[in-house]
Structure formats: C-alpha cells, structure tokens
C-alpha positions, 0 to 999 in steps of 0.5 A: 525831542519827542514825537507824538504820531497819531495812530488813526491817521497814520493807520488810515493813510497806510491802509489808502496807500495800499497797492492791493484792493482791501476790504473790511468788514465787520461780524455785526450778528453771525447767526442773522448773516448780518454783516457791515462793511466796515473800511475800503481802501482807494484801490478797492474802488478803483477795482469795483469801479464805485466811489467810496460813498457808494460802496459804503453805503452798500448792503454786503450781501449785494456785493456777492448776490450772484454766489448761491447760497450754498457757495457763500455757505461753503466759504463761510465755513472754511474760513471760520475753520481755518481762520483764512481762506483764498478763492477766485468769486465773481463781485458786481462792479458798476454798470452791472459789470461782473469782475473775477477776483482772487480773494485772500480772506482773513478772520481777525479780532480788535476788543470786541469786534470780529473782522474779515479782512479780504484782499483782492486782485483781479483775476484773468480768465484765459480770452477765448473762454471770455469771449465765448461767454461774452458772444453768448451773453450778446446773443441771449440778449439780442434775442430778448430785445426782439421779443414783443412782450415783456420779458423780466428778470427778478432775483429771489427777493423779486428784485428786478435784475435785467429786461428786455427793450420792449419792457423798457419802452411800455414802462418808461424806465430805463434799467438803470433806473429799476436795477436791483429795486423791487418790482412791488415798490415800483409798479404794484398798487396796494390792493396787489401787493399782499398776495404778491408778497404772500406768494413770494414769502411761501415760496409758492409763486404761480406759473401764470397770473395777472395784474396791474402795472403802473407805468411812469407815466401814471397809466395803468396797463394790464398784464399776463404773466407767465413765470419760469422759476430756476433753482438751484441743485439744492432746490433753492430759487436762483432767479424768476424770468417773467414773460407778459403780454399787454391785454389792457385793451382787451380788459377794458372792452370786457369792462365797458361791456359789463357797463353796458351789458344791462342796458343792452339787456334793457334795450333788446328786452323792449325790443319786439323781435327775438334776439339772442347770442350763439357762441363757437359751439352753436349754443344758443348762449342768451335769448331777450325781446317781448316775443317770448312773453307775447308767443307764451315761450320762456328763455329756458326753452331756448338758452343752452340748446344747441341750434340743431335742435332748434332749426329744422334746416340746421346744416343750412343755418349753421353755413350761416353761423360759421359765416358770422363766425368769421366776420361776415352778416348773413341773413336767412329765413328758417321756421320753428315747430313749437305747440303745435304751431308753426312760426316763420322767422327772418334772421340777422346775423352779426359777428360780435367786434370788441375794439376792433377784435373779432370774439368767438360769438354772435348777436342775431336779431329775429323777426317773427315773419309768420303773417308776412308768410301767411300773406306772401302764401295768399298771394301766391294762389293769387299769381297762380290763378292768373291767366297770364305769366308773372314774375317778380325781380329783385333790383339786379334783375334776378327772378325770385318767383314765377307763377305757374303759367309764366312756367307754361309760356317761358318753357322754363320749370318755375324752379328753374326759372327762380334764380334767372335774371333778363342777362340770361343769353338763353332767352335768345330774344329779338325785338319786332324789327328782328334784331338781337334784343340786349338784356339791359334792353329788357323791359324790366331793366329799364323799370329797375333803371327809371322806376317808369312802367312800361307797357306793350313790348313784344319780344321773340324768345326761345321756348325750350319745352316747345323747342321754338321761338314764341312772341309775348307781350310784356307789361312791367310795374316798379314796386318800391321800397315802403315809405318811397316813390323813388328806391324800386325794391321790385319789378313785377312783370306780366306777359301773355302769348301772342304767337297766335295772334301774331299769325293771325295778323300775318294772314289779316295783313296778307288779305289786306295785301291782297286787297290793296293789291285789288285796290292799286289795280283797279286804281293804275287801270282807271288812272291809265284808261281815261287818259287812253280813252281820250287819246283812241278819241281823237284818233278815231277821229282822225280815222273816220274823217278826211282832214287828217291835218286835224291831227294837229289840233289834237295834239296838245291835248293828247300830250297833256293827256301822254304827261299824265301818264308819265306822271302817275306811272313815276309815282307809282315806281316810286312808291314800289321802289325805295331808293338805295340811299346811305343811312348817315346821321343827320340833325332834323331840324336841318332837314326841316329848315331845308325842306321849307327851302324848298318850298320858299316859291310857294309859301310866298306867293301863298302868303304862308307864315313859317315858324320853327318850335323846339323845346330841346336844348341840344342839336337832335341827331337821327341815324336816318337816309336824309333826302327821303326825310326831306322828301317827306317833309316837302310831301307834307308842307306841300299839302299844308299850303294847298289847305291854305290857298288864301294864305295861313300858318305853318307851324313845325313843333320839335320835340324830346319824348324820351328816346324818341323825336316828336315832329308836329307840322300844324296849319290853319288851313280847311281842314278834314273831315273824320270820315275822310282821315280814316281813308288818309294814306290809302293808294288812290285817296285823295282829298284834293280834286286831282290827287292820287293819294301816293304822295301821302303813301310814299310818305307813310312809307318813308315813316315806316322805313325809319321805324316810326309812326304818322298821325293824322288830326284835323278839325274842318274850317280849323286846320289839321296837326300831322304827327311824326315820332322817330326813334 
C-alpha cells in the first residue's frame, strides 16, 4: 500500500517541534535593507516571550533595533561572505526586556527566494556583570523618575523609547502605551509637524526649541525642550534625550497680556497722569496719558532713557525702583527740569505680577503735583508768618512740618523737629498738676483718636536750646481726608508761650494771697472783737457795781457769745487744715443719696421736694476722699433749703460730659443777685444775715482738691443752679 505524506504539513510540524529557537526570514529587497520574516517556530516565541501573531506581524529591523548600524553592517557582511555566521546579540523581548542570544545564521536558496535561516539559544552572561548592569540600569532610572520635568528618550527615527514618571503623569500615558511610536503621531498638531520632520530628516535637530503637546486629555501644554543628541563612533545618531520644562502658564499670561495690551494702551493713553514701564536696567521702557500732549512733551524724549538722566535725585529713585523691583509699592515725589520749567510729580510705583509671577518690570502712575506744590510753598510763607508755633501731623502722630517759631518755642531746628512724633520721651511734659503728661496723652493724639478739637491745654516741656522747662498752650484742629468728616488725614496744632505769663500769674496770685491774707485778718478780728467787746461789757460791769451776784445774770449771754467764738475759730481750722482722709473709689451718686440722708430733718420740716436726674446708664465711679465730698454736698444742700425757708425744689442732675461728671444742685428758692455772685466764696462774704462765707470756701476748696471746678448761676425770685464738674 502506498503512503502519500504531505510535505507542508509534515515540514511544518517538524519545523514546531524544534527544540531550538528557529527563525526565517526572507531576502525581500537587498539593496533597500527590505527583509520579511518569514516562518518562527514555538520555541522562538517562548525565547522572545511574544506570540506568533505578534512576532509575525513585527517589522525585522525592530527586532534588532539596539545593534548599531555598523553592527548590523558588519554581520550582513560576513555571513554573505561565508554563506554562515555565529554571534552572541541582544533582541528586544516583551515588556522591553532585552535577552542575549547566540545565533547561528545560515544563507539558503528554494526557487527563487534567499532565506536566513537563524537558530537561537539563549546565551548566559557571568551574574555579577548582570547584576551590575541591572543595579546601574535602577539607578539611572530612579534618578529619572525624581526629575520634575519631562525627561524623554527617542530613537533616531523619533520614536519614543523610554521617559521618565513626570512625563507620564502630565501626558496621560503610560509608556506602554507610547513605546516604540513616533512622538509626532502622538502629541504634535499639523501646524508643528513639518518643521519637526524637516528637522529630523536633515539631520540637523536643534539643541533647545518649543512647542506644543497634546496631551490625552486633549489639553494642549507648552513645552521647552532641550535635546542632547548621542552618536555613534561613525557619527551616526544612536538615540536623542529630550528634557522640557512646562511653560504653559507662562505662555499664556503673555498672550492674555497681548490681548490686553492695546486696551491697556487706550486706558493709560486717556488717563491724565503720566504712566510709564521701567524695566531691570532702569530704562524707562514706555511712557502713555495726555500729560504729554497737554505739557507740549513726546514719548521720545522720555522712552529708552535711563531714570538717571531724568530724576535729579536718582540714587533715591532708583532705592526706590530696586524696591518695586522686588515686589514691594513704593511712592516718592521727584521734579523734573524741562524747558526751562520746573515741574513736581508724585510717583506710584508697582511691581508687574503676571499669574502670580513676579516680572523684571514696573508700572509707575505719575502725578503732575506742580500747583499742589506752588500752593503747599504759598502756605508755608503763610505758617511761617505766624506768630504763634505750628505743626502739622500725620495720622501715627509723626510731625511733617513745623514753622519757624514752633522751631523758636519747642527749642527744636524745624529739621529736627520733622520726623518727631508726640511719643517722643524727650519732650519730658507735665500736666499743670505736675504730673508726667503721656504721649497718647498729648492733645494731638486725642484729635487723631476722636476727630474732636481741642483747645486750651497747658503743658510743661523741656526747651533743649534754652536748657529749661517752659509752659505752652496748646490748640489742636483735625483735617480730614477730602470728601470726609470722619477719616482724620491731619492734625494741625498751634501753641504759644506762656511762661511769662505763667509767672505773672504766680505774682497776681501771690498779692491776691497777701490780700486775702488782709481780708481773713480783718475778717478773724471783727468776728472774734464783737463777741469780746461784749463779754469786757459785762464784766466792766461787774467791776464797777457792788452786786456782784449779777454775774449770774450775764452768764448766758456770755456763753452764747464764748460758742460764738468756739464756732468761727472751728471753721476756720477747718478751712486751713484739710483732713488726712484716704482717697477710695467711690459712686457719686451714693454720696449724693447719703448727703440728702443727712439733711432729711431739714428738708422735711422745710417741706423741700428732693429729686435725682442722671442720664448715665452705668454706675459713675470717682477716685475721690468721700466724706469731704459729702461734706460738700451737705454745705450746699444746706444753703438751698435756707433759700427756700417756705418750702421749694431741690433738684440734683448727674451728668456724662466726656471724661468728666457734671453735677447740678438747682433749687427754686430766692435767689441771688449778679453783684452779690461775684463775691461767692470769698472769707467773710455772706448772703445770709449771720454767715461767715467759710462753709462756701471750705466747699470751694474741696472742689479744688479733687481737681474740679464750682459755678455759681442764680436769678433773683427764681432760684440759683451750682455747677460742679469732676474728673
């Protein structure tokens, strides 16, 4: 029986059942390097780790793409000279896993098609030399992956080899997905294709250059690259490692500020200030805003100069310009000398931030200020033709001007005084009590503070050009902002020199001393003589009769006259004596309550109505020594219901005024007339038949005591109003 094998199959399941790795390719075009492969058994696949589909369907250059060309040269040569060759290569398996082989290749003939056959083995390199390499391969890699830029690979044809995680993780992709593809077909548009390939077909690809990639998200970012390009030993490219850096954002805000750029140009253009750019070099870059037109000036006289040959204090300005340079707004007044005129300009000066970028460049907005100058300059002869001192105050207190005499007065030069504030420690001012007067104290603090004026304050301060203390009257006025009666810009404040007249007060006050000296002796003799005069009656009388038993009879009166005595002279100690009593803190309307206690005997069986006013809703606490204040009340209660001996009103109003506590004691009883107020308080004054005129001076002096002041206002068949005001 015959047997009929078939040769393909049977050729075929040999050619699988191969022990060895066998791959066949076919001579498809010698001159163009155009090969094909042609069979590959099971154990090929298994070497190389790919299915037969995949290795079919490969291109044979790419299975020995990491053999330079002068390799590759090299072997094709001695195999077509020998007709056979072995070698050790290096062939790409999945994964881009690289495997040594030894491959035994053969050249072979059937009909008209010229084969290499190859057979392969994998070939085992000593470990420690696989290790090294291995370790090495980590560590590149590593350093790669820690680099925050993109970091790519590209074979010769600019097909992407490897990169590193940051490339991976702006683009998208996973290296898997773009190994081995060209970056064009990936991530270049159209319009930046052609000078790409042109680039790579010469040869001739540039060292740094931009562009656009699109990522798999669609976005577009802008990149700066920076290539190194590795050759061979034959001069012939090996691979390219591209480094970029992201400068999308940066892109863009240039756009946007094309976009804008002319109707920034319109905008400063309308403007009537002056406004112009200053780059890193101090030029002044651009110069737009009517000022130009209106001043008769062009931008050419200005643009592409240096600031120096523009600002006459330049050392200053440019201080200034490093300043804005670095982030910061600054402001400064400068003048310009152009055609034979001289102009004043206030400068704003802002660094140029572009998406939160600081650029090497500055905006600066310009004010002409040249008649707020003259004005300022008109006002200053005005200050200085003052008699009195003047300075004016920013809103920390600093002084920014001074007249010439508050130079004279304050013992100060007026550039030493500029720059001072009231905080200064070296004015060593008191208050008129003598006590240390605070800086936040100061009159002009307080203006700065509530916008209020304030007006006749005395203060003692240290004249260093006179080298002693010197008293002055201080005046402050609040100037605010324009358009506002709230926001205080500055506070001017005037002051004279009252030490003169201080010591003339001193001496007016010494003589009225000495005169009421006068007035208390003539006063204690007249009160103590009468009661005397009559007591030497009656004993005169005594004397010359001869019934002495009428001794008796006089001695009641003489008494009566004795307690007299006794009474004037306790007033009197009193009234030269204060009492050592403790200063506590008090509530006054406490007092006042307890001081109307007092006197409940006689409001009632005067039939006095009593009523308490106060319009402060909190308790009123007063550093004070309470029982002379409740003998001060009890003083003037008492007179009040003297004035109303047919009964009446006795009304005490409490009152808030600022730091101060206003009390009112009104009555509606007889009154007083305006010749007799004039003579209230004085030793020996009274309206009452029997007075004295201490208890009214006592009361005076416990006023005084505490650092307040007593008014007297009375209308004759009305009533009187005494007004107290305590700090």
């Amino acid at each position: 029986m015959e047997t009929v094998v078939n040769e393909s199959s049977l050729f075929e399941n040999i050619f699988n059942e191969l022990a060895y790795p066998v791959l066949i390719f076919e001579i498809v075009n010698d001159g163009l390097n155009e090969y094909r492969l042609l069979e590959v058994n099971e154990a090929a696949c298994s070497l190389l780790k790919y299915s037969k589909e995949e290795l079919m369907k490969k291109e044979v250059l790419t299975l020995f793409k990491y053999i330079t060309p002068k390799v590759r040269r090299s072997v094709k040569e001695l195999l077509y000279k020998d007709g056979s060759l072995s070698t050790v290569l290096h062939l790409p398996a999945q994964n881009d896993l690289m495997i040594s082989v030894e491959v035994d290749a053969s050249l072979m003939t059937i009909g008209s098609k010229k084969l290499i056959f190859c057979m392969l083995k994998e070939h085992s390199i000593p470990r420690c030399h696989h290790d090294a390499r291995e370790e090495e391969n980590n560590y590149l890699r590593t350093i790669m992956d820690t680099i925050q830029s993109f970091v790519v690979i590209l074979d010769k044809d600019g097909r992407i080899y490897n990169w590193n995680h940051y490339t991976e993780q702006i683009s998208g992709y996973s290296l898997e997905e773009v190994h081995l593809k060209k970056v064009l077909g990936l991530f270049i548009d159209n319009e930046g294709k052609q000078g790409i390939i042109k680039n790579y077909l010469s040869g001739e690809i540039p060292l740094e250059y931009e562009n656009f990639w699109l990522m798999k998200n669609g976005e577009k970012r802008f990149i700066k690259w920076k290539s190194k390009i590795v050759h061979d030993s034959e001069g012939n490219i090996q691979f390219v490692l591209a480094t970029g850096v992201d400068i999308t954002d940066k892109v863009l805000s240039f756009k946007e500020l094309e976009k804008s750029k002319e109707k920034y140009q319109a905008l400063v253009s309308s403007m009537n200030d002056l406004v112009f750019t200053i780059d890193h070099s101090y030029i002044i870059t651009s110069v737009y805003g009517k000022w130009l037109k209106t001043n008769g000036f062009t931008k050419e006289e200005f643009e592409g100069k240096s600031i120096s040959t523009i600002l006459n204090d330049s050392m200053r300005q440019q201080k200034e310009v490093e300043k804005a340079l670095s982030g910061e707004v600054t402001e400064f007044e400068w003048e310009l000398k152009l055609k034979g005129k001289t102009h004043y300009f206030h400068s704003v000066l802002s660094p140029v931030i572009l998406n939160g970028n600081l650029e090497s460049e500055i905006v600066g907005v310009t004010r002409d200020v040249t008649e707020k100058k003259r004005l300022e300059e008109h006002h200053k002869r005005i200050y200085e033709a003052l008699t009195s001192g003047m300075i004016l105050q920013d809103t920390t207190g600093k002084i920014i001007y001074a007249n010439k005499n508050a130079s004279e007065i304050l013992g100060y030069k007026q550039e030493v005084l500029v720059n001072m504030t009231s905080m200064n420690e070296e004015w060593d001012a008191e208050n008129m009590s003598g006590d240390h007067f605070r800086g936040d104290e100061h009159p002009s603090m307080k203006t700065l503070r509530t916008g209020e004026e304030i007006s006749n304050v005395e203060m003692y301060i240290f004249n260093p050009k006179k080298n002693e203390k010197r008293w002055i009257l201080v005046d402050t006025r609040p100037i605010f902002e324009a358009g506002s009666s709230e926001n205080v810009e500055y506070v001017l404040a005037t002051f004279h020199d009252i030490t003169e007249k201080k010591e003339m007060d001193q001496i007016m006050q010494q003589s009225q001393k000495l005169a009421m000296i006068g007035r208390l002796a003539s006063g204690v003799v007249h009160e103590i003589r009468n009661p005397l005069t009559s007591i030497m009656g009656f004993f005169k009388l005594v004397e010359e009769g001869h019934d002495h038993n009428k001794l008796i009879d006089y001695l009641p009166v003489i008494k009566m006259e004795l307690d007299q005595i006794n009474k004037f002279t306790n007033e009197f100690i009193e009234l030269s004596h204060s009492k050592h009593n403790e200063w506590t803190i008090a509530e006054i309307v406490s007092i006042i309550q307890s001081s109307l206690k007092a006197m409940k005997t006689e409001i009632n069986d005067n039939k006095i109505n009593t009523l308490i006013e106060t319009d402060c809703n909190k308790d009123l606490l007063l550093c004070c020594i309470e029982p002379q204040l409740k003998l001060l009340f009890i003083n003037l209660f008492k007179n009040s219901i003297e004035a109303m001996p047919f009964g009446g009103n006795l009304t005490i109003k409490v009152e808030c005024v600022e730091d101060k506590v206003q009390i009112k004691v009104i009555d509606t009883g007889t009154g007083i007339s305006q010749e007799r107020i004039k003579h209230l308080c004085e030793p020996y004054y009274s309206t009452k038949e029997k007075g004295t005129g201490l208890g009214l001076m006592r009361s005076l002096k416990i006023v005084h005591d505490h650092n307040g002041k007593i008014d007297f206002s009375s209308e004759e068949g009305k009533g009187t109003v005494v007004t107290i005001e305590l700090p």
